[in-house]
Structure formats: structure tokens, C-alpha cells
CHARMM-style PDB file with segment names, atoms N, HN, CA, C and O in Angstrom:
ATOM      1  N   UNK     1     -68.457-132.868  59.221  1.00  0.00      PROA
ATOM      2  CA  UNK     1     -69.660-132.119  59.417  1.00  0.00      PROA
ATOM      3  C   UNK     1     -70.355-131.963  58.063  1.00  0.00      PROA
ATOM      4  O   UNK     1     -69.736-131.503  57.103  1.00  0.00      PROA
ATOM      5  N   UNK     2     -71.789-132.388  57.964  1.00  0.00      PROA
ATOM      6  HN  UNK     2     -72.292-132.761  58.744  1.00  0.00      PROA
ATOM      7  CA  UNK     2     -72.380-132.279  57.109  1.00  0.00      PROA
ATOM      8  C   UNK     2     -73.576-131.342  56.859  1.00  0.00      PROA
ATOM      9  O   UNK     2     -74.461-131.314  57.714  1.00  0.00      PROA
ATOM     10  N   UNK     3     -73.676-130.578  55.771  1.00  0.00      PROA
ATOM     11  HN  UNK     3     -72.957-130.601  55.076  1.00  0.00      PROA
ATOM     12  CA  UNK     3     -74.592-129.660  55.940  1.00  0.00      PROA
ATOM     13  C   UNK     3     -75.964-130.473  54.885  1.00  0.00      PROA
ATOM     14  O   UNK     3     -75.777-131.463  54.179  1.00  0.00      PROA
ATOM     15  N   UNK     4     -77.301-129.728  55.044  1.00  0.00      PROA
ATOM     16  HN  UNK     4     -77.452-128.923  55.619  1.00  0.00      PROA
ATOM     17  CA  UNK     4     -78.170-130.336  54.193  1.00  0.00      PROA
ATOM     18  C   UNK     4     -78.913-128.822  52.986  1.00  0.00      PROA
ATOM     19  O   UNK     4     -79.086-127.733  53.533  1.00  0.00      PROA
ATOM     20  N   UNK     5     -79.147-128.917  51.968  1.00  0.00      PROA
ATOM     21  HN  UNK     5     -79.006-129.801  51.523  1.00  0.00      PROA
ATOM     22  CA  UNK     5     -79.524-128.176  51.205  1.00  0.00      PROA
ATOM     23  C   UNK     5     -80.886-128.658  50.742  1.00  0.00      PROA
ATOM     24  O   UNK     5     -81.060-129.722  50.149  1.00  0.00      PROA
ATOM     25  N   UNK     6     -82.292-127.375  51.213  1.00  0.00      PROA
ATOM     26  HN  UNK     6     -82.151-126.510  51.695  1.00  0.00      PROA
ATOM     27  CA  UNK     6     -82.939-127.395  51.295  1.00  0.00      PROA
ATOM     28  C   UNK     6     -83.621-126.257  50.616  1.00  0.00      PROA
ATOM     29  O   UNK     6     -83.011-125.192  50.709  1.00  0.00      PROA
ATOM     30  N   UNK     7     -84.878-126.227  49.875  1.00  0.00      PROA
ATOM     31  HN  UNK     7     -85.374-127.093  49.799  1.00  0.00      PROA
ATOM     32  CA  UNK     7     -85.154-125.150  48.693  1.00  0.00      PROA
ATOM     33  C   UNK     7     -85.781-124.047  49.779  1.00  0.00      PROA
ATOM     34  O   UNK     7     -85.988-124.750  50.768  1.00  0.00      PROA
ATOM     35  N   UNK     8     -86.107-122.970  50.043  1.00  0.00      PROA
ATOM     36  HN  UNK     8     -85.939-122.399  49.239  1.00  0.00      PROA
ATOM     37  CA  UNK     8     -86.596-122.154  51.207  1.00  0.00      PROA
ATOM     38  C   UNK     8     -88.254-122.335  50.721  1.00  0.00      PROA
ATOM     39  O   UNK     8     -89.169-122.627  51.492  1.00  0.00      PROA
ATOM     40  N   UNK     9     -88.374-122.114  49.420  1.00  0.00      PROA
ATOM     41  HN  UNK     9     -87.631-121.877  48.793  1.00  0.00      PROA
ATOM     42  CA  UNK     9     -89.547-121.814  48.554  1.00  0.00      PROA
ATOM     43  C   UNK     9     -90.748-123.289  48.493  1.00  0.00      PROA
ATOM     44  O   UNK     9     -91.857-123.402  49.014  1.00  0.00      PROA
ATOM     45  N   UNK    10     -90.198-123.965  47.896  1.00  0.00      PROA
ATOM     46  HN  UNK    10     -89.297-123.874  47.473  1.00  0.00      PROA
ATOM     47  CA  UNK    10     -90.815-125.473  48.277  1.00  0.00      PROA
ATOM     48  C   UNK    10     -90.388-126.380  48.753  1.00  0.00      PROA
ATOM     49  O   UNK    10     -91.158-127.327  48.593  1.00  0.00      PROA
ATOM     50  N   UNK    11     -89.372-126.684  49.384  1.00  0.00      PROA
ATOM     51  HN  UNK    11     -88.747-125.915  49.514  1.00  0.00      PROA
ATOM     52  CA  UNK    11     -88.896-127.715  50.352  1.00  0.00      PROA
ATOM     53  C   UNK    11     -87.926-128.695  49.989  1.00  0.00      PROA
ATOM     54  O   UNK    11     -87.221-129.396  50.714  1.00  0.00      PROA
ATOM     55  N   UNK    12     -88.004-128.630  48.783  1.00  0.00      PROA
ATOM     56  HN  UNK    12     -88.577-128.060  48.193  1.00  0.00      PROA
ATOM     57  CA  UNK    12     -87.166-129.883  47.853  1.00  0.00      PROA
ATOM     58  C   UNK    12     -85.711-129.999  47.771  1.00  0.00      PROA
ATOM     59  O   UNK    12     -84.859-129.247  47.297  1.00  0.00      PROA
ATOM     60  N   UNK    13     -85.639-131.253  48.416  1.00  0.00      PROA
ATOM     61  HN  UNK    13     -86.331-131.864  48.801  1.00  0.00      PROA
ATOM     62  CA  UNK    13     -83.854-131.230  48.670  1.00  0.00      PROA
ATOM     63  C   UNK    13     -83.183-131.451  47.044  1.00  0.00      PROA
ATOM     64  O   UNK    13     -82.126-130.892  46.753  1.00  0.00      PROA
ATOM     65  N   UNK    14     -83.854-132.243  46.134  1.00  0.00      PROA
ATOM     66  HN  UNK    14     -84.713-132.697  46.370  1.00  0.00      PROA
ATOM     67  CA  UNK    14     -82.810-132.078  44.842  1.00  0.00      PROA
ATOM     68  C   UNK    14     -82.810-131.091  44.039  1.00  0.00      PROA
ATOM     69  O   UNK    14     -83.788-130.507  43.573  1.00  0.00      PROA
ATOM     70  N   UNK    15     -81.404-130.839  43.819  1.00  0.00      PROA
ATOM     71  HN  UNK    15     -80.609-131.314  44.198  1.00  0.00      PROA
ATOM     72  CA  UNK    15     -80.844-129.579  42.937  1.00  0.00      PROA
ATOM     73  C   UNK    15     -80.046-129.785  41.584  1.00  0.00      PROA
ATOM     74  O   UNK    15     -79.642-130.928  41.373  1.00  0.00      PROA
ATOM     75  N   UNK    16     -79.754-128.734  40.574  1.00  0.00      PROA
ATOM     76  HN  UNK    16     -80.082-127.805  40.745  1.00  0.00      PROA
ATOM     77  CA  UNK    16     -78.701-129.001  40.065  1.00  0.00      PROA
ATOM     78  C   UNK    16     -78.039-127.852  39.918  1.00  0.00      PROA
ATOM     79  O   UNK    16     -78.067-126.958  40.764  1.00  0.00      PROA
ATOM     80  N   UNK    17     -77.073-127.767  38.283  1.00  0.00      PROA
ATOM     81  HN  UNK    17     -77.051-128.493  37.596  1.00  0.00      PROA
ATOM     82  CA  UNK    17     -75.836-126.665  38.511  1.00  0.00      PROA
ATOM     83  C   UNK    17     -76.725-126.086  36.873  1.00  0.00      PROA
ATOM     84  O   UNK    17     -77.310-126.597  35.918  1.00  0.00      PROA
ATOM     85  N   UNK    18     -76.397-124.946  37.292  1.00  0.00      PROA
ATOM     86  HN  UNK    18     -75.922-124.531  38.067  1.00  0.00      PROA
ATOM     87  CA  UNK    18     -76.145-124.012  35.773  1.00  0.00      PROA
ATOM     88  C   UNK    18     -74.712-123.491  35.352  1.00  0.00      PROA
ATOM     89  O   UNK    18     -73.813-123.045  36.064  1.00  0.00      PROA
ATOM     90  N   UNK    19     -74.755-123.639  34.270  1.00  0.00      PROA
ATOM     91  HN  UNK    19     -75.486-124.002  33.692  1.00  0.00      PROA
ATOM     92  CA  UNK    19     -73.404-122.909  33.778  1.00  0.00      PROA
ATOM     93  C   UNK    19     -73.539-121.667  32.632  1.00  0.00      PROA
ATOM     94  O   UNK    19     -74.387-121.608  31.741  1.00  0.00      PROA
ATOM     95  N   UNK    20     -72.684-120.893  32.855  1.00  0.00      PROA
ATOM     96  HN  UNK    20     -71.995-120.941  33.579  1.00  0.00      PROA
ATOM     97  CA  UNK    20     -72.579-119.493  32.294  1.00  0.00      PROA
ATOM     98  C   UNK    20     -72.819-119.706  30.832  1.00  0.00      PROA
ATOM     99  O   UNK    20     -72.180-120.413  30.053  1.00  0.00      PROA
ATOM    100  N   UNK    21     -74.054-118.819  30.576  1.00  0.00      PROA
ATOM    101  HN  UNK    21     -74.573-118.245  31.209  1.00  0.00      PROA
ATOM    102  CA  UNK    21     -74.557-118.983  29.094  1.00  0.00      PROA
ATOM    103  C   UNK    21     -75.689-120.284  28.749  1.00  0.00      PROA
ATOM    104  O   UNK    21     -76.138-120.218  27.604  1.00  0.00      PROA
ATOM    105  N   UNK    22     -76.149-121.325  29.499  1.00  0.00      PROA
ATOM    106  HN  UNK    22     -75.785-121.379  30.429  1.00  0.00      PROA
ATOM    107  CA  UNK    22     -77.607-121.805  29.300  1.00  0.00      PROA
ATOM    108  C   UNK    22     -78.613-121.268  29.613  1.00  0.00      PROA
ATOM    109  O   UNK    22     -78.757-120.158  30.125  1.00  0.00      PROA
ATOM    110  N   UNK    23     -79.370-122.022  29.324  1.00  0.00      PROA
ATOM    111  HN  UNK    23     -79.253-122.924  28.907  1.00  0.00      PROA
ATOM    112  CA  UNK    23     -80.899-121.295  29.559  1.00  0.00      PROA
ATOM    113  C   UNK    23     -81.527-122.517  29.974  1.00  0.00      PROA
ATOM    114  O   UNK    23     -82.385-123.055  29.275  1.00  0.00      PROA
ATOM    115  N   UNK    24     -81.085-123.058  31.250  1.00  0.00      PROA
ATOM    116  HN  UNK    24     -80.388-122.620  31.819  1.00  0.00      PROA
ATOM    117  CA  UNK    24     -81.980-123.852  32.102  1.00  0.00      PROA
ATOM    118  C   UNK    24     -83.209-123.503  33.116  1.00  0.00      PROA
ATOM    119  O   UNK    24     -84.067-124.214  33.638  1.00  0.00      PROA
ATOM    120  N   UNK    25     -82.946-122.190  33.168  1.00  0.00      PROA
ATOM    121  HN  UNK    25     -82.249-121.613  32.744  1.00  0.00      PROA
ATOM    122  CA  UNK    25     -83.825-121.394  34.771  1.00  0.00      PROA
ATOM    123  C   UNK    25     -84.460-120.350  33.687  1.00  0.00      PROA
ATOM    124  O   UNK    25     -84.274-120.192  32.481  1.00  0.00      PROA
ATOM    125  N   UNK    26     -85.415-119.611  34.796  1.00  0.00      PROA
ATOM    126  HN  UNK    26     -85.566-119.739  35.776  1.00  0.00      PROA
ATOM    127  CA  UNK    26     -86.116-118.361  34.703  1.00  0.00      PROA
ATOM    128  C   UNK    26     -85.297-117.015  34.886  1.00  0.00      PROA
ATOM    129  O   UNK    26     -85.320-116.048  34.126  1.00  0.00      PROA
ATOM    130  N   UNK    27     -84.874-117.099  35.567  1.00  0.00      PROA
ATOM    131  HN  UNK    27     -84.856-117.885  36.185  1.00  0.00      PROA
ATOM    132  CA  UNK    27     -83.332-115.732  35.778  1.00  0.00      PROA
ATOM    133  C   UNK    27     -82.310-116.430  34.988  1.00  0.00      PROA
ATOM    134  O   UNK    27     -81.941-117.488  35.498  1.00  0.00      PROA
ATOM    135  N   UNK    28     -81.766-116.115  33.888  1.00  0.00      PROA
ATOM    136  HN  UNK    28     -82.067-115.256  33.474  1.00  0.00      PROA
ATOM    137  CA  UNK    28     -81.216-116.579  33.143  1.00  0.00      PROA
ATOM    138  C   UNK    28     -79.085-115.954  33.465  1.00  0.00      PROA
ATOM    139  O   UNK    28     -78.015-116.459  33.123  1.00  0.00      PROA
ATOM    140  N   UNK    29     -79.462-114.679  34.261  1.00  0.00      PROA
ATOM    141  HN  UNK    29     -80.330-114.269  34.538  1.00  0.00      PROA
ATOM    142  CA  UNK    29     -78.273-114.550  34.755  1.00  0.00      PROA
ATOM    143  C   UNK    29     -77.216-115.170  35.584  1.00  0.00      PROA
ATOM    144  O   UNK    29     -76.018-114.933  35.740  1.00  0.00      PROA
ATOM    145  N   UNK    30     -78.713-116.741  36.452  1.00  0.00      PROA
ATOM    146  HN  UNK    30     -79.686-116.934  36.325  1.00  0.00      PROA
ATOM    147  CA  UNK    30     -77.866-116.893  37.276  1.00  0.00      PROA
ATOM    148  C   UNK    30     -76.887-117.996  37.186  1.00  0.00      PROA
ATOM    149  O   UNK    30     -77.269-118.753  36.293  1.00  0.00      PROA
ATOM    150  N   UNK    31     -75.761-118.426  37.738  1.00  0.00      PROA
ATOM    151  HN  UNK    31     -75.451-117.811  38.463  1.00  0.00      PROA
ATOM    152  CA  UNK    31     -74.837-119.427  37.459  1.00  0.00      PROA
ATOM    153  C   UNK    31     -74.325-120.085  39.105  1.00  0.00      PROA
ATOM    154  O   UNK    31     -73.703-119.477  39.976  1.00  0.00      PROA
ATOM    155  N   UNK    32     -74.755-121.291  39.131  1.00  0.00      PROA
ATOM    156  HN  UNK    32     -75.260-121.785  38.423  1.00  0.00      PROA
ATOM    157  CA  UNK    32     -74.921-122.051  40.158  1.00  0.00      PROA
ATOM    158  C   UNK    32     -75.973-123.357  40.799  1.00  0.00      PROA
ATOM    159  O   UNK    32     -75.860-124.436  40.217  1.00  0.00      PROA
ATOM    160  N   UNK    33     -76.738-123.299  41.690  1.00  0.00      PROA
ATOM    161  HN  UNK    33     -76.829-122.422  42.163  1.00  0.00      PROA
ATOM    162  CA  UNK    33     -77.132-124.333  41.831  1.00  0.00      PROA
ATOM    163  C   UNK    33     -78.389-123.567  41.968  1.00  0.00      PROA
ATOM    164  O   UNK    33     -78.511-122.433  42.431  1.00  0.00      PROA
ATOM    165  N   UNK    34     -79.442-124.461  41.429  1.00  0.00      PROA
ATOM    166  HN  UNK    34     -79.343-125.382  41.053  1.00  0.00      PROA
ATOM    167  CA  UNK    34     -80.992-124.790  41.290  1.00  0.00      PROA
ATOM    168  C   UNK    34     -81.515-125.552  42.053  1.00  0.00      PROA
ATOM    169  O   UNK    34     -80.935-126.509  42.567  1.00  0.00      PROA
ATOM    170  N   UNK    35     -82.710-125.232  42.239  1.00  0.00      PROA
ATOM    171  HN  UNK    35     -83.180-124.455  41.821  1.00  0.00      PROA
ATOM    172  CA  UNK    35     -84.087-126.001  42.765  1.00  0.00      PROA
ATOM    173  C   UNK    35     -84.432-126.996  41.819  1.00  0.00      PROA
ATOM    174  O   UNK    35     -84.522-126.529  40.684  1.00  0.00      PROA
ATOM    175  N   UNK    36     -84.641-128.123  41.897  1.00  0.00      PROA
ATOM    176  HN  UNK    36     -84.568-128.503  42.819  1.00  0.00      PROA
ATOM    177  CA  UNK    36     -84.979-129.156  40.900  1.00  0.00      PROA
ATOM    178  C   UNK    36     -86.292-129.059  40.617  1.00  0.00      PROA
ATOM    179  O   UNK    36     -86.629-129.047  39.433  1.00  0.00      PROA
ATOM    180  N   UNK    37     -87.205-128.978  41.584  1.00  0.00      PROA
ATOM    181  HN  UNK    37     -86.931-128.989  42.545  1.00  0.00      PROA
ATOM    182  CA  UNK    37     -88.821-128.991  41.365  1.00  0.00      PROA
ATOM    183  C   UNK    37     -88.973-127.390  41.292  1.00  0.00      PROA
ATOM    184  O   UNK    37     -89.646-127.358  40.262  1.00  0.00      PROA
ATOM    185  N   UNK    38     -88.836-126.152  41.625  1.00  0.00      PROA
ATOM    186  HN  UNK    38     -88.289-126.179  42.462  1.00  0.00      PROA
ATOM    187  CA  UNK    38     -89.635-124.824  41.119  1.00  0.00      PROA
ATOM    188  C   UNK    38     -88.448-123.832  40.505  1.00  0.00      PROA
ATOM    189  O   UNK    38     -88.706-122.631  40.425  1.00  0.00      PROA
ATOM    190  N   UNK    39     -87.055-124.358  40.040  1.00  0.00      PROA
ATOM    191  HN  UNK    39     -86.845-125.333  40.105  1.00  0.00      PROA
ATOM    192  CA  UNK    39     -86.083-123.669  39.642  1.00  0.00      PROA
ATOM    193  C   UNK    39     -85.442-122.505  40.410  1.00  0.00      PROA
ATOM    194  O   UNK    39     -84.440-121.901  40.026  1.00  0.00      PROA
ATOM    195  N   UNK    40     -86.069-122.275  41.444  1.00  0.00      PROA
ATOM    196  HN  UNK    40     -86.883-122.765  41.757  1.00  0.00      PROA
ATOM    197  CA  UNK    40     -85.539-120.960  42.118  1.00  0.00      PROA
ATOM    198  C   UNK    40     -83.566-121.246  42.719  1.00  0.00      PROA
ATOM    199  O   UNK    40     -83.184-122.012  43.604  1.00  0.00      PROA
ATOM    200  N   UNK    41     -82.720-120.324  41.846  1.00  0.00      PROA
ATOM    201  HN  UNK    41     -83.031-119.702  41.127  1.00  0.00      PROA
ATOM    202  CA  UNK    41     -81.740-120.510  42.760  1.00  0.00      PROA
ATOM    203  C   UNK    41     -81.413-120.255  43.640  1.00  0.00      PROA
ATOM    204  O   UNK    41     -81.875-119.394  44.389  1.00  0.00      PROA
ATOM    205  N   UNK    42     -80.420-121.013  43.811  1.00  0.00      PROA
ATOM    206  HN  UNK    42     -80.044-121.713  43.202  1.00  0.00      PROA
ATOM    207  CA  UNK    42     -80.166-121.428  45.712  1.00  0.00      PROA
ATOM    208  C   UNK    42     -79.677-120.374  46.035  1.00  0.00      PROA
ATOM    209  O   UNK    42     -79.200-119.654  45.157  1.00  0.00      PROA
ATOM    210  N   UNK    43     -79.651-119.928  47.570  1.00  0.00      PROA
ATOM    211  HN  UNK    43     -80.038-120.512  48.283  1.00  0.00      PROA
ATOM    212  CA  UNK    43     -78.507-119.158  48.037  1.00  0.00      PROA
ATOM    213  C   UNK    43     -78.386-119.768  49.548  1.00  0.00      PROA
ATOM    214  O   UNK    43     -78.788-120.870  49.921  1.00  0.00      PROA
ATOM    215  N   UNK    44     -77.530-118.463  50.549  1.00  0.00      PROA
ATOM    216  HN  UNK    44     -77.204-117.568  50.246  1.00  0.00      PROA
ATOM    217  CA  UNK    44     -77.432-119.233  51.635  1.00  0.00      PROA
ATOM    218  C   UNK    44     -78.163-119.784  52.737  1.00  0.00      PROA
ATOM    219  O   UNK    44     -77.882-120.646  53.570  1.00  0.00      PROA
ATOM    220  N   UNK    45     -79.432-118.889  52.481  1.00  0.00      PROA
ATOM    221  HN  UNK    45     -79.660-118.189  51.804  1.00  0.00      PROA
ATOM    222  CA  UNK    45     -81.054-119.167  53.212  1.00  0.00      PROA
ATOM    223  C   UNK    45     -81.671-120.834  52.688  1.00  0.00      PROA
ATOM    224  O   UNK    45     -82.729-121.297  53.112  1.00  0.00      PROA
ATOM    225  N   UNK    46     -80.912-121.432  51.872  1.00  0.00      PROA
ATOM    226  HN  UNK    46     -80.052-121.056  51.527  1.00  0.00      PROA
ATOM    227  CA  UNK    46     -81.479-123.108  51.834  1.00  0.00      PROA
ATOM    228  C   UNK    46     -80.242-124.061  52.160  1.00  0.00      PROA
ATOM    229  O   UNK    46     -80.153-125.280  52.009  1.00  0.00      PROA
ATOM    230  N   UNK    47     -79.283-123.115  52.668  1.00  0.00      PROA
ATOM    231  HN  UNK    47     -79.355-122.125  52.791  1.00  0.00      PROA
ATOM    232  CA  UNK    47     -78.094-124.529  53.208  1.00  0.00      PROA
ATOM    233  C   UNK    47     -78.602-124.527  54.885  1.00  0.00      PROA
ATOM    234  O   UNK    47     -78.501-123.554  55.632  1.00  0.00      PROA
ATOM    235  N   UNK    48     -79.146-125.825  55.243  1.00  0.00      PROA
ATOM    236  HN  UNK    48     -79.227-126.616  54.636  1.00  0.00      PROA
ATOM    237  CA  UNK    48     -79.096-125.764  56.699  1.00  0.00      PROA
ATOM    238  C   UNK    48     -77.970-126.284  57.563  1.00  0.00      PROA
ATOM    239  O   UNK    48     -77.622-127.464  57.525  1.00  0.00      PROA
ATOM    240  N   UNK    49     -77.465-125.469  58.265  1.00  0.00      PROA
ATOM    241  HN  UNK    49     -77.748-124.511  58.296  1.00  0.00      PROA
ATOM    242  CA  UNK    49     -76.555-126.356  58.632  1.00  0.00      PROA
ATOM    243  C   UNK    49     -76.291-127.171  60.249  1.00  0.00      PROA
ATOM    244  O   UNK    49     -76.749-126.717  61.297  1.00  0.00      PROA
ATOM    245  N   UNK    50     -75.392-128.546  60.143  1.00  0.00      PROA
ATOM    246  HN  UNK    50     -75.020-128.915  59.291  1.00  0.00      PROA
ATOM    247  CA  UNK    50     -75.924-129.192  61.296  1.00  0.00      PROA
ATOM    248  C   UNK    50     -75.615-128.460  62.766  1.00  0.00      PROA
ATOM    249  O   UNK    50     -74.784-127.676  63.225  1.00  0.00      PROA
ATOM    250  N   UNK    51     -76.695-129.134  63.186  1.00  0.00      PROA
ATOM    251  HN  UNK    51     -77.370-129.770  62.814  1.00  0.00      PROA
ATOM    252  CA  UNK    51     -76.359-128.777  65.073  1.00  0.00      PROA
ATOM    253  C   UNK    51     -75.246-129.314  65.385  1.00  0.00      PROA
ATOM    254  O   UNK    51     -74.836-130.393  64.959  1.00  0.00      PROA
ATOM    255  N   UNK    52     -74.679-128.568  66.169  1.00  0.00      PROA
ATOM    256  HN  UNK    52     -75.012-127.691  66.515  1.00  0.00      PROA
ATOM    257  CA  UNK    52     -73.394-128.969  67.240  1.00  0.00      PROA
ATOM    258  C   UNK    52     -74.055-129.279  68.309  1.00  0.00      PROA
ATOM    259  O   UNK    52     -74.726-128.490  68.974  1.00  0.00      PROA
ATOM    260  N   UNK    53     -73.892-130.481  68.531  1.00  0.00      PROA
ATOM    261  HN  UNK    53     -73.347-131.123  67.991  1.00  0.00      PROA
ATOM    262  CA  UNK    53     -74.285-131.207  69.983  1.00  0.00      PROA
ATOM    263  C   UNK    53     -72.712-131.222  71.087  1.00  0.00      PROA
ATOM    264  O   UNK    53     -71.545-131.389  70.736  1.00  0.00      PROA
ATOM    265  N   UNK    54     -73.137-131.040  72.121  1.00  0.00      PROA
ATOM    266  HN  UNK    54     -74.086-130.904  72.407  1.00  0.00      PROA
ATOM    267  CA  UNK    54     -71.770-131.057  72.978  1.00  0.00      PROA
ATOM    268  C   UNK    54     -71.739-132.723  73.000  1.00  0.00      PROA
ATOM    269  O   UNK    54     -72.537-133.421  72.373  1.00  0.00      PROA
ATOM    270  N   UNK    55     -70.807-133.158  73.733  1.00  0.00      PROA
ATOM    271  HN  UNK    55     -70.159-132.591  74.242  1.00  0.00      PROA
ATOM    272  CA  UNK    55     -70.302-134.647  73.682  1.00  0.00      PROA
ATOM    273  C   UNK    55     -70.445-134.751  75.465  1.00  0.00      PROA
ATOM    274  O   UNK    55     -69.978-133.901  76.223  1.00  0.00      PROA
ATOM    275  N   UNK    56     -71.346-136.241  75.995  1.00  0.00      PROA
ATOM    276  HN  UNK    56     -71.724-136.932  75.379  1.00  0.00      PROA
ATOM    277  CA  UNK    56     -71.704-136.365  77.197  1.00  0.00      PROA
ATOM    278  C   UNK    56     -70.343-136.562  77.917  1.00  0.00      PROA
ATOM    279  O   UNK    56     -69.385-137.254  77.571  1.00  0.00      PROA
ATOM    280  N   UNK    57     -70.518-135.720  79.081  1.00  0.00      PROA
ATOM    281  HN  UNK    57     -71.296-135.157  79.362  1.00  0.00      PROA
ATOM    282  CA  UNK    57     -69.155-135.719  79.665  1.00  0.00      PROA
ATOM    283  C   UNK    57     -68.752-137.526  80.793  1.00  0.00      PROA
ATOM    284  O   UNK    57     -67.995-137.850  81.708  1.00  0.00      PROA
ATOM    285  N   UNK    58     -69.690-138.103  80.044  1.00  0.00      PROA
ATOM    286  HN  UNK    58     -70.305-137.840  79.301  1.00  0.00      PROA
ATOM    287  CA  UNK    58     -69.314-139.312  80.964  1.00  0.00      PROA
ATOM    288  C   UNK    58     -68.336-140.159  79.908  1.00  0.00      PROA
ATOM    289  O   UNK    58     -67.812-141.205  80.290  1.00  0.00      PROA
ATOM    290  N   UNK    59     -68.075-139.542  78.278  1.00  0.00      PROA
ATOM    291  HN  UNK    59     -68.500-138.692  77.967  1.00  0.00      PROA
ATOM    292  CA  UNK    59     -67.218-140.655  77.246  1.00  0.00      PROA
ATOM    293  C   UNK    59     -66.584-139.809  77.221  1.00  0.00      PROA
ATOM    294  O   UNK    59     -66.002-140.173  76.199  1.00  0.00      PROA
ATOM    295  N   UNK    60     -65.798-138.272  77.616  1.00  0.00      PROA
ATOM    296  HN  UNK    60     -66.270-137.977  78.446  1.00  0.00      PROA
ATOM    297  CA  UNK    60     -64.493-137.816  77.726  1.00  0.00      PROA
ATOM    298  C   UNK    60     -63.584-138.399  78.696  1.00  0.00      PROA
ATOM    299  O   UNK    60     -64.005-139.137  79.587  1.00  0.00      PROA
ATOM    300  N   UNK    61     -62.328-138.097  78.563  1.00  0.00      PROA
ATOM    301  HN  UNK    61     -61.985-137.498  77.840  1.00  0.00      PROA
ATOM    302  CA  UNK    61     -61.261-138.869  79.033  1.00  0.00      PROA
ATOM    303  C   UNK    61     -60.572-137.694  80.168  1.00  0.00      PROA
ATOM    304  O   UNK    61     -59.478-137.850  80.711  1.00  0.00      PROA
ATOM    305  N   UNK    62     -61.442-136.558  80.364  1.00  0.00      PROA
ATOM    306  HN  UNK    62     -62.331-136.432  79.922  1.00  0.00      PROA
ATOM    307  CA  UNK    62     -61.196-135.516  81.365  1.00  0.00      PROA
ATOM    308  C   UNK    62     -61.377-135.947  82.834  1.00  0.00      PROA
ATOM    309  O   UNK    62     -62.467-136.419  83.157  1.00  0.00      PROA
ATOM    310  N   UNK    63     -60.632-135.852  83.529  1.00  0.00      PROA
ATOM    311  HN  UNK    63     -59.746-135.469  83.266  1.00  0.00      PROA
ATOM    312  CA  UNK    63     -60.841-136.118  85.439  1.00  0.00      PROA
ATOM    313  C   UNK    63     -61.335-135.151  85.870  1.00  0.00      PROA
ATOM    314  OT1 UNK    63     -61.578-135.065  87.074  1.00  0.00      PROA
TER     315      UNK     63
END
């Protein structure tokens, strides 16, 4: 199962990482993953995650 990470703010799927003590971002506290195009970091409001589709009951092996 795959999830997709998506910016909430401008849309932009590429990101990267900060680590404790750079000064890559505007909130300089934070430590984790970034917005590539408007820097806003991520949280759990930009992981989308996939649909569960049921499986057509005509390729189960149920009687």
C-alpha cells in the first residue's frame, strides 16, 4: 500500500528533509520534511492516503 504526499498549500508533490540545527525553511524550529516549491512543512493533512477498493467477487476463490 502506497501512500502519496502532497503540499495542502500549493499542491507540489516534491519535498525534502531538514535536520536539527539548519536553516533551510522559514520556521527554523522545524525538523522533517518540506515543501520543495513554498517551504511549508509537511504534516499529516498532505499525506493522502490510498483508497481501499474491495476485490470483485467474481476473482475470489469463495463458493
Amino acid at each position: 500500500m502506497l501512500m502519496t504526499i502532497r503540499c495542502s498549500r500549493c499542491g507540489c508533490v516534491r519535498f525534502f528533509y531538514t535536520l536539527p540545527g539548519t536553516r533551510q525553511t522559514r520556521q527554523q524550529s522545524h525538523h522533517g520534511a518540506c515543501c520543495a516549491e513554498c517551504q511549508k512543512p509537511l504534516n499529516l493533512r498532505d499525506v493522502i492516503l490510498p483508497v481501499s477498493r474491495p476485490h470483485s467477487p467474481a476473482f475470489t476463490k469463495a463458493e
